[in-house]
N, C-alpha and C positions, 0 to 999 in steps of 0.2 A: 165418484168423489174421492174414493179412498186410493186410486191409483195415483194420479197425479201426487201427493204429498208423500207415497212412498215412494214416489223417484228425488223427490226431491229431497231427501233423505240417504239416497245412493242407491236404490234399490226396489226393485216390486218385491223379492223375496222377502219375506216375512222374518224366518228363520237371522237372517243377514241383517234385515232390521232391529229387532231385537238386539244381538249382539253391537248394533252401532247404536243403539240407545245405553246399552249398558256402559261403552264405554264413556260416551260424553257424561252419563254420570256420575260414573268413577273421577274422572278428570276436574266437573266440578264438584265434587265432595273434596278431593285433594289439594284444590285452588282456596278452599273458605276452611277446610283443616287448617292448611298452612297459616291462613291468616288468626284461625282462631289462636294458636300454638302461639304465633308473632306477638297477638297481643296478651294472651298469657305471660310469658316471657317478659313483656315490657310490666307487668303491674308486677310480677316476680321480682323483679331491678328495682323499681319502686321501693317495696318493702324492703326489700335487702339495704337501697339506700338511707332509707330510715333509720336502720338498728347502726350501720356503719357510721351514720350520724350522732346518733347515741353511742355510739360505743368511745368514739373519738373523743366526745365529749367530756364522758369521765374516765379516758385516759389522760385525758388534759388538767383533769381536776385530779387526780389521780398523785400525779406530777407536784402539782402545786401544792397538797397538803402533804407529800413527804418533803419538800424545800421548805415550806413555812414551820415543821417540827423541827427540822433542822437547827434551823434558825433560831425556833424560842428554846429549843431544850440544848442546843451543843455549841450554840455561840462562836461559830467559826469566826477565823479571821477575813474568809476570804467567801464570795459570792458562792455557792455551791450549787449554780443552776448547772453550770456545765458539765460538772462532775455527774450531778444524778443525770441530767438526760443524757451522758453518754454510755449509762449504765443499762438505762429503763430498754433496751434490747439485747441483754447481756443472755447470752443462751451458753445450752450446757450441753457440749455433743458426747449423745450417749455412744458404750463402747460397745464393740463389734460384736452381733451374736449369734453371726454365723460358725464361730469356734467357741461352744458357751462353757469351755472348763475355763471356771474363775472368772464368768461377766460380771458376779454381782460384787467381787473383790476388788475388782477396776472402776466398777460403776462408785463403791464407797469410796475409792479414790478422790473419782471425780468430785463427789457430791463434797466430797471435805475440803478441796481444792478453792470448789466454788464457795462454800461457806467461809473458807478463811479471806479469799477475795472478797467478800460484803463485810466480813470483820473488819479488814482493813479500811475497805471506802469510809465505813460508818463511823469509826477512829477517829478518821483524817478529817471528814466532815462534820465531827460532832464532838468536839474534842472536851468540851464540858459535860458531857452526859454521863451520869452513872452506869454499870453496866444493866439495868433492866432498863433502863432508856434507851442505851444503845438497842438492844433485844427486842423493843417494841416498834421505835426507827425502822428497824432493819424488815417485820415481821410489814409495816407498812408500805413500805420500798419493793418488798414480793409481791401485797396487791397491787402495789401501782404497777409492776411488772405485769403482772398477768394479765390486767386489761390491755395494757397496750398489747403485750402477742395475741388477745382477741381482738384486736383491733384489728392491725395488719392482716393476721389470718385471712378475715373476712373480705376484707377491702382488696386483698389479692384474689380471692373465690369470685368477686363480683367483677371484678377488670376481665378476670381470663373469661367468664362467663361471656360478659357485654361483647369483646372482641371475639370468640368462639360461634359465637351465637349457639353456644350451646345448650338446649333448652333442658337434657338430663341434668349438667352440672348446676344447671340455674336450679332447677326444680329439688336439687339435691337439698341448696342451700339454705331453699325458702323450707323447706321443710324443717331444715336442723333449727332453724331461726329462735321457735323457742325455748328449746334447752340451751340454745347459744347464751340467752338473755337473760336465764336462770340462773347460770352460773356468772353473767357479768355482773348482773345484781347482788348476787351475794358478794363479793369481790368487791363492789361497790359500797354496801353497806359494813364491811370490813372496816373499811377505811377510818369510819366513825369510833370503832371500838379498839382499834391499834392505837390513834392519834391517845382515847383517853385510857387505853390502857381499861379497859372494861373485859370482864371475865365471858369467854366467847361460847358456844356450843361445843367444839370441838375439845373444851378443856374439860368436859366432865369425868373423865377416868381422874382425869386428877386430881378433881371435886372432891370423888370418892376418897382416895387415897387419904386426902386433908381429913377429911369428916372421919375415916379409920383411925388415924394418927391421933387426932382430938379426944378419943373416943377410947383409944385403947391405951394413951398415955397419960390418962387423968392422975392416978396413984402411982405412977412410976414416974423416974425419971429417962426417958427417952432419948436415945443418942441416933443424933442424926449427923451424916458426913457427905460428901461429894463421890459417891461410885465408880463415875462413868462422867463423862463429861457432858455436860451441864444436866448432872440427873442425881437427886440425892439419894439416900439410903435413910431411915429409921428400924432402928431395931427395937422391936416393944414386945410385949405379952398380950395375950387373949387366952384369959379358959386355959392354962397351962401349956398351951402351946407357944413357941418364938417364932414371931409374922417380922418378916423383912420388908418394909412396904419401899417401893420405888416409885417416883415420878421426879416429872421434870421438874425446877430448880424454877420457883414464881419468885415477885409476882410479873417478872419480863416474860415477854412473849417467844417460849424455847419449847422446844420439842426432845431435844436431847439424842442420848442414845440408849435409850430401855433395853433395848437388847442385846448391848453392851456390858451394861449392869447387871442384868440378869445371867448370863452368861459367865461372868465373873464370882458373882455369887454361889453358880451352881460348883464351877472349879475349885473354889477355896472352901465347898464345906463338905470335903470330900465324902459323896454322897449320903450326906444328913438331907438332904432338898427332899421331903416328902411329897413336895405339889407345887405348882407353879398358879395362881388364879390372877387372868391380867382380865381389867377392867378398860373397853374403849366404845368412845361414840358410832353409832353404825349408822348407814343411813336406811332408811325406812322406805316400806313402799307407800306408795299412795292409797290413802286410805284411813292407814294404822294412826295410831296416836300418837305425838310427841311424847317420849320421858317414858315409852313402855320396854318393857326390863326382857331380856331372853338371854337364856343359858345354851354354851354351846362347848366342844372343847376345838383346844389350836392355841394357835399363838392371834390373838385381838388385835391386831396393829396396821395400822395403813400404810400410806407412803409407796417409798420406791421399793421395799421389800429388801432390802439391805440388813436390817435389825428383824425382818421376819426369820429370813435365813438362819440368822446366828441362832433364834431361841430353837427354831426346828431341829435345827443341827447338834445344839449343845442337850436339848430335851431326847431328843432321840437316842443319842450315846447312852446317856446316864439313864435312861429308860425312867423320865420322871413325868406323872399323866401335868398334862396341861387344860384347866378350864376356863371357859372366855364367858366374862358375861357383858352383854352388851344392852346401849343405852340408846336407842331408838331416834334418831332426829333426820331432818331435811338439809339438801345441800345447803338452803339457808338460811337454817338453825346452826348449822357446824360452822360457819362463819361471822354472824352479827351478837350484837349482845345474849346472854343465854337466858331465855325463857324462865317463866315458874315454874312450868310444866319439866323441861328437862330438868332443874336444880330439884324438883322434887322427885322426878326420875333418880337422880344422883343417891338420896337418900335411902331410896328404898332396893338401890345395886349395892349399897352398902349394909343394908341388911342380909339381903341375898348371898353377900361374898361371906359374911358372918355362920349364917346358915351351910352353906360350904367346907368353913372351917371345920365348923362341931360336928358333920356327918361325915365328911369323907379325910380326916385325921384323926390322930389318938391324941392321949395325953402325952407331953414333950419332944412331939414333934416339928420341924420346921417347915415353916412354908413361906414362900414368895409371893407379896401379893402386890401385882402391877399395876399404878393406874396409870392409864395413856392418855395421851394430849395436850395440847399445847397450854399450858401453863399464863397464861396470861390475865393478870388481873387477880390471882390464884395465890396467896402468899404460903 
């Protein structure tokens, strides 16, 4: 009985048998892989379709509430749909950094290059608006930017994907999906608080700053001026010491050049600068608390690293310690209206920077004290 169906198998050998069973196995586990992989891959494009749908979507919205601010706060003469959407892909080709003596000197080029380019659009298009209108305009025209290049982004990842049939670069995608979404979201909810000008997460260094100024200007009269561009200066007292506080210029939505300011500061007071303490939002891991407070030292500042440079460089020279205390929030807490929790984070980094003061300076000493972020909503 068992002869005949090992020939018909290719063989009486046992041995021979075996290995032709193992191949037909092989061969179909690799026919029902393939298909499982196939249809993997198609519910992979699904969901990818989804977010590109969404994402499109509040690009689209995106668009339409920076033309509608336009419109009610700068009262152009002329339609201004064509100007913004020929901007909303306006990129910024970083400089070469295969030769990196002087990238980040070219990179502030650029960045200032690009900023005076949105100064202008926003001029041209909003020619009634105040300058922290303009500032807020503008601060919404970056989100509406930013969705749309995660737009594109995606909807390119998903085309070469679909035509590739490449199932790593698919599987890539679907996996980034939702930090993609985290960050469109917050970008999203931006939106809401640029149009009204509402005080964001990301401004709480500069929270601080106010609540210092407030705080340590009550009995004095305190002189405040323009530093650096778009970043002021107040000069006050604490405890017998002179606190130089800097932040960005509210309540428009600016970011400035802190590091600019500070820099300057530190050259004109020919080495009186006993301390530099900069105050900026950080992001948190998962877990942690919104608004919780941590002491570090460095220069506190985000971005392209253009104004980080300058203070490491000017702090290093003059050999002046630098300490950072930072304010704890989520990518989308640094973007949407700001929390209790972080405003009262705020309060109690301004304790902290106080505490700072009276331990590590003497009596008539000066010191710098930074708060970062974007200023909006922030007077």
């Amino acid at each position: 009985m068992i002869l005949p169906s090992l020939q018909v198998l290719g063989s009486s050998d046992p041995l021979i048998l075996i290995m032709n069973i193992l191949i037909f196995v092989f061969f179909i586990f690799m026919i029902f892989s393939g298909l499982i992989l196939k249809v993997q891959s198609m519910q992979y494009l699904a969901q990818i379709r989804e977010v590109i749908t969404q994402l499109e979507k509040w690009s689209d919205e995106g668009k339409s509430v920076t033309i509608k601010m336009i419109r009610e706060l700068g009262k152009p003469q002329r339609d201004p749909t064509s100007l913004v959407e020929d901007y909303m892909e306006f990129v910024l080709i970083e400089p070469v950094e295969r030769d990196p003596s002087g990238v980040l000197k070219r990179l502030e080029h650029l960045l200032d290059v690009r900023k005076s380019r949105f100064d202008d659009v926003v001029a041209q298009l909003a020619p009634a608006a105040d300058r922290d209108q303009r500032a807020n305009i503008e601060m919404t025209f970056e989100a509406a930017l930013a969705l749309r290049q995660m737009f594109l982004v995606i909807r390119h990842l998903y085309f070469m994907g679909k035509e590739t049939n490449n199932y790593a670069m698919i599987v890539s995608v679907q996996v980034a999906l939702s930090f993609i979404m985290k960050y469109a979201k917050a970008y999203y909810s931006a939106l809401k608080a640029f149009t009204e000008g509402q005080p964001i997460g990301d401004g709480t260094g500069a929270l601080v700053a106010s609540i210092l100024i407030n705080e340590f200007s009550k009995n004095i009269n305190a002189e405040t001026s323009e530093i650096a561009e778009d970043v002021s200066l107040t000069a006050t007292v604490f405890e017998d010491r002179n606190v130089l506080i800097v932040r960005a210029i509210g309540p428009g939505g600016r970011v400035g050049k802190p590091g600019e300011a500070i820099v300057n500061l530190i050259k004109e007071s020919n080495g009186s600068i006993a301390r530099v303490i900069m105050i900026d939002a950080g992001l948190k891991f998962e877990g942690e608390k919104s608004g919780k407070i941590v002491e570090g030292v460095g220069a506190a500042i985000g971005g392209p690293e253009v104004e980080k440079f300058k203070i490491e460089q000017e702090v290093t020279s003059q050999r002046v310690p630098v300490d950072a205390v930072i304010i704890k929030i989520s990518i989308e807490e640094a973007l949407t209206p700001m929390l209790k929790e972080i405003s009262d984070g705020a309060h109690k980094a301004a304790k902290r920077v106080k505490n700072i003061i009276l331990e590590r300076t003497k009596s008539g000493d000066t010191v710098i004290v930074a708060g970062i972020g974007n200023c909006i909503g922030i007077g």
